[in-house]
SELUMGU-944293 format. One record per atom (N, C-alpha, C): x, y, z negated. Coordinates in steps of 0.02 Angstrom, whole numbers, plus 50000, padded with zeros to 5 digits. Example, Ala and Ser with C-alpha at 12.3 -4.5 7.8 and 13.67 -1.06 7.14 Angstrom:
REM residues 2
506604971649610/506154977549610/506604983549610/506424988849646/506844994749643/506455000249606/
END
This chain:
REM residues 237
556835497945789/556365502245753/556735508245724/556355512845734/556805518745696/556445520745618/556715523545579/556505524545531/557075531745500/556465534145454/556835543345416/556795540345373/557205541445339/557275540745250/557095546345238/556535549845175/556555558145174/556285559945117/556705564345078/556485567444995/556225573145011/555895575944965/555765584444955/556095584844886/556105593144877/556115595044811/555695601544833/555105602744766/554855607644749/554735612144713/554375619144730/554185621544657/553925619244602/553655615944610/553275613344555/552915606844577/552535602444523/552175596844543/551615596144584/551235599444595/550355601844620/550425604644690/550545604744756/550345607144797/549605610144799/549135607044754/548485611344758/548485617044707/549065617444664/549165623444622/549365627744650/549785628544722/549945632344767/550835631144766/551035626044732/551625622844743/551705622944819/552515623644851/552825622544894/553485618944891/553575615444972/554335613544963/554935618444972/555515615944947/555975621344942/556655618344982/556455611244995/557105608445036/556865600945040/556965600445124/556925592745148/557555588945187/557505582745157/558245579845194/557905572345207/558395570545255/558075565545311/558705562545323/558855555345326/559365552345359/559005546745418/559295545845475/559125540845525/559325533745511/558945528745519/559205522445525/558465518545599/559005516845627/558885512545701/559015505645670/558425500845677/558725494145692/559255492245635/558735495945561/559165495245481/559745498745511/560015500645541/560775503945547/560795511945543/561145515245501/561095519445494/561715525045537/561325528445545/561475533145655/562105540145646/561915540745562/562335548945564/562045553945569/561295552545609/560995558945631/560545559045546/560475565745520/559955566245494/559555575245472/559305576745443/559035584345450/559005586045378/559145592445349/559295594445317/558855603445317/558635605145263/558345611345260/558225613045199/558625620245178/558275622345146/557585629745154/557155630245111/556445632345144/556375638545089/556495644545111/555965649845039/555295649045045/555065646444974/554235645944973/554015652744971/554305658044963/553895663144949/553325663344891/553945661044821/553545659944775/553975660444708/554015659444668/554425657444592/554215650244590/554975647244583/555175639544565/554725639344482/554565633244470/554465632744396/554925631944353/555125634144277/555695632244257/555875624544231/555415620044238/555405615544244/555725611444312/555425612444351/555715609344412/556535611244412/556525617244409/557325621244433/557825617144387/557665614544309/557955611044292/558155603944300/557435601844361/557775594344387/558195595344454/558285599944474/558335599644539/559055607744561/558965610844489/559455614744522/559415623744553/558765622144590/558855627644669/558645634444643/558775637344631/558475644444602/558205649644657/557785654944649/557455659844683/557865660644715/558365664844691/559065667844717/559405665744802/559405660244771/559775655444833/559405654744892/558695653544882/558305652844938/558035661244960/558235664044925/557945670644976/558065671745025/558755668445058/558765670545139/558765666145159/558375660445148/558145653745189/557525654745223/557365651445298/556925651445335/556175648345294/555565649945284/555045647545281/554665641445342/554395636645286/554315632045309/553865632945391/553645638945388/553455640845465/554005641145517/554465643845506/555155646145542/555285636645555/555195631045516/555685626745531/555015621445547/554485620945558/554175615645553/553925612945602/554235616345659/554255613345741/554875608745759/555435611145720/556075606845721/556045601245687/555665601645616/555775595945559/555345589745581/554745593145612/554045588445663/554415583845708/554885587445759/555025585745800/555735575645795/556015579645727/556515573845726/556175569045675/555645568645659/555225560845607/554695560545650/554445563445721/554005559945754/554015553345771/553375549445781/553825543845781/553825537445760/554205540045677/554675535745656/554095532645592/554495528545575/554245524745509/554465531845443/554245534445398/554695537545342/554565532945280/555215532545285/555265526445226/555365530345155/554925530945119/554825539945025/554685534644971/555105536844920/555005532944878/554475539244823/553985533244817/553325537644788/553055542644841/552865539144893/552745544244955/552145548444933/551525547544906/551155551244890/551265557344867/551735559944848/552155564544823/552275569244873/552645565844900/552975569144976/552675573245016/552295567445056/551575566945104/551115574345074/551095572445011/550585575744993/550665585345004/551245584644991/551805591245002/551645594145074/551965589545103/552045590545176/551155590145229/550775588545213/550255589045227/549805594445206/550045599445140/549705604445131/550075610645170/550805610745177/551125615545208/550945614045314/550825609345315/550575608345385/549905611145389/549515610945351/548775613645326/548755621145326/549385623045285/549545630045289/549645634345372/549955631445409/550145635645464/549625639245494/549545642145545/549085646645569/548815640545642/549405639645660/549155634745714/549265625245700/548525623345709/548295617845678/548805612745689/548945608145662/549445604045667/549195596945645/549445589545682/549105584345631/549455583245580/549435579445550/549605577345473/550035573145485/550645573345424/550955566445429/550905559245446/550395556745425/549985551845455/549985549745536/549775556245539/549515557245632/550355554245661/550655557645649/551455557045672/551865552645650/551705548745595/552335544845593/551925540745539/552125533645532/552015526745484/552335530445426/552055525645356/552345526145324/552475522945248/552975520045228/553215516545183/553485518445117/553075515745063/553375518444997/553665512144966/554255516744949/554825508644911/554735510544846/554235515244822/554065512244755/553455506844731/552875507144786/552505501944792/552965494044800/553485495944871/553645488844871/554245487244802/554595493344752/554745490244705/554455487644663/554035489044640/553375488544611/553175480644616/553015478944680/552845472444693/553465468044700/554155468944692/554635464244695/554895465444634/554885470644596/555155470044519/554535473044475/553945469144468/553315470544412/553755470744334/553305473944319/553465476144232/554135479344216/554755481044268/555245486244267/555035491644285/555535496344262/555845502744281/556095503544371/555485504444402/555555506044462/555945514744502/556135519844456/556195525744466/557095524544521/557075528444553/557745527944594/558515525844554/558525529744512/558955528144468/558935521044448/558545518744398/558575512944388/558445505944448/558455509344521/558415502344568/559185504944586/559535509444578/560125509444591/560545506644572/560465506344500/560795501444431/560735495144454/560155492944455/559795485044487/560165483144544/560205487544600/560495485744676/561425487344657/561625491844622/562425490144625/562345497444669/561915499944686/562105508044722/562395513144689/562965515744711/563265521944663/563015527244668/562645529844612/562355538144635/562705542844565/563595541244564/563715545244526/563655553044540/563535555544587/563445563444614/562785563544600/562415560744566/561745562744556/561495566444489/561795570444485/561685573244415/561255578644406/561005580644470/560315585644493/560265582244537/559445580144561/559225578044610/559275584644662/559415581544718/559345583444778/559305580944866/558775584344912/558435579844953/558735575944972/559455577845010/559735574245069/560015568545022/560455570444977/560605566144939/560255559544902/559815563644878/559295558744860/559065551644924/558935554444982/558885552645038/559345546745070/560035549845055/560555545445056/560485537345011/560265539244943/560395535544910/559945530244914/559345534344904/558725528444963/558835523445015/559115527345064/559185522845091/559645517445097/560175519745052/560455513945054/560105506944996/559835508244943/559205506144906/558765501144936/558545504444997/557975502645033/558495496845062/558835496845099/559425491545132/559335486845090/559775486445026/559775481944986/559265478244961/558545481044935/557975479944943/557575475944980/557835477445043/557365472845086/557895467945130/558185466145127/559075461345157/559545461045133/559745465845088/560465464445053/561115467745118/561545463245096/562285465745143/562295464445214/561775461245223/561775458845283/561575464645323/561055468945290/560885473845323/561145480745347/561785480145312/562375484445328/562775486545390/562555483345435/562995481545499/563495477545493/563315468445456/563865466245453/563425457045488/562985457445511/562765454345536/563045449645601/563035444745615/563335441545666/563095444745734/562505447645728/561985447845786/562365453745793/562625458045774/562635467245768/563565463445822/563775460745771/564485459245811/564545456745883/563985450545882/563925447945957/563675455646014/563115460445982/563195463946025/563625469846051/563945471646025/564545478246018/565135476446008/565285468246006/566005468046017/566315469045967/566255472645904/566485474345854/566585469345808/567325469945775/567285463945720/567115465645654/567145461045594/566995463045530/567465468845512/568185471245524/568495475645496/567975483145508/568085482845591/567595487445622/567125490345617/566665484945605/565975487045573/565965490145512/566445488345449/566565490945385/566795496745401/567245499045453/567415505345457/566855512245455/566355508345497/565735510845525/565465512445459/565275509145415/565025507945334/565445516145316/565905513745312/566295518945278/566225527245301/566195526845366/565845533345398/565195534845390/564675529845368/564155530645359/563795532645296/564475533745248/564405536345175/564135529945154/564015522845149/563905519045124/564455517745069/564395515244991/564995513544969/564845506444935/564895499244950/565005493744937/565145493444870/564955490844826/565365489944738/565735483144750/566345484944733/566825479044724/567095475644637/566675471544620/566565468344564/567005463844555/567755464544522/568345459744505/568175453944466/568355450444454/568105443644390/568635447744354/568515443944274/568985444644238/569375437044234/569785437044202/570195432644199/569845424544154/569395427344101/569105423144079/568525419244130/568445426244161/567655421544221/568265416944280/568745421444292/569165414444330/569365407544307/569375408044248/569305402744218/568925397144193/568265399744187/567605396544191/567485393844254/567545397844315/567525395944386/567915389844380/568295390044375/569025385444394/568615378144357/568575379344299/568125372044249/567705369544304/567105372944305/566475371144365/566595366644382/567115372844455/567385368544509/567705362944516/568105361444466/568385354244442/567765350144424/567495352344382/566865348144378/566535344944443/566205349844479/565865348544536/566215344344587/566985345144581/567435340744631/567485332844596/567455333744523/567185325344514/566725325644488/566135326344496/565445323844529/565315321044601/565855325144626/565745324144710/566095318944745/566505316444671/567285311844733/567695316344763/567725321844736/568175324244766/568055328644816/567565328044837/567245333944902/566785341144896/567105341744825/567065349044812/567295353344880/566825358144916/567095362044983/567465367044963/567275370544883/567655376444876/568405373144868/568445369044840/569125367544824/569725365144884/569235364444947/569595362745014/569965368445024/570655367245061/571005371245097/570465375845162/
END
């Protein structure tokens, strides 16, 4: 299955206020595995950012003045999430974006819908963590994802972080490319595959014990080895 991971950032909140997007980013994942390929744009709305937004996000007039309009790019951007599943956290958001600027063109176009499935991982956080703080940030905290570069949102990035989110979310580590099935087919061993991880901008959190939790461990495990007669497995060679 293929699937886009994909953020916007905009002028403002309202596409029916005459809000536009100002930059979309997209990462690929095949078969949960994530490919390398992904798309990246930034867009002049041909408009003034709000000063609101510009403060979540950064992008000023300035910068986008010699960026292509979402006309100039929206045969290319169509072309690489046809398709696919887009996996948006708070997709209504998105969608909603991207369906008025498709609305916009001169020559009729279908709708996101028409072209591609689509999945919001704030619904499914929503339904796997009720009564939390579902916002990206805080499933990052929850999942162990590092989004220390996140200190202005931005698409691709944002995108990035999703998806690795979404991974964890719906499989955990397994979904990493560290799977038996991924090894039996490519030959590749666990070092290998981690290498792959590592090219893939994925970053693993490596959580040390302290010396006191080694120590608690250690009690347990003695415990559990006489409970057991002795056939505690952790404690086997």
């Amino acid at each position: 299955m293929r699937q886009i991971v994909l953020d916007t950032e905009t002028t403002g909140l309202d596409p029916s206020q005459g809000h536009k997007i100002i930059e979309i980013g997209c990462v690929e994942l095949v078969d949960r595995k994530l490919t390398g390929n992904h798309y990246h744009q930034y867009i002049n709305p041909q408009r003034d950012i709000d000063a609101e937004a510009m403060e979540v996000h950064g992008i000023t007039n300035e910068f986008l003045a010699d960026k292509p309009t979402f006309t100039a790019i929206a045969d290319e951007f169509m072309a690489f999430v046809d398709g696919a599943q887009l996996v948006i956290h708070n997709a209504p958001f998105d969608i909603g974006f991207l369906d008025a600027e498709l609305k916009a063109l001169k020559q009729q176009r279908p709708m996101m819908a028409d072209r591609c499935t689509i999945l919001d991982t704030l619904v499914m956080a929503r339904q796997k963590h009720p009564g939390q703080r579902n916002s990206l940030d805080a499933l990052c905290k929850r999942y162990g994802v590092d989004n220390y570069q996140r200190d202005l949102h931005g698409a691709l990035l944002d995108s990035e972080i999703l998806a690795d989110v979404y991974l964890y979310m719906t499989g955990g580590q397994t979904a990493l490319l560290l799977s038996a099935e991924s090894s039996s087919n490519d030959g590749e061993n666990t070092d290998g595959q981690l290498q792959k991880l590592k090219r893939s901008g994925i970053v693993l959190p490596v959580i040390e014990p302290s010396a006191d939790e080694m120590s608690l461990h250690e009690v347990k495990m003695q415990a559990i080895d006489k409970a057991s007669g002795g056939n505690c497995v952790w404690l086997k060679p």
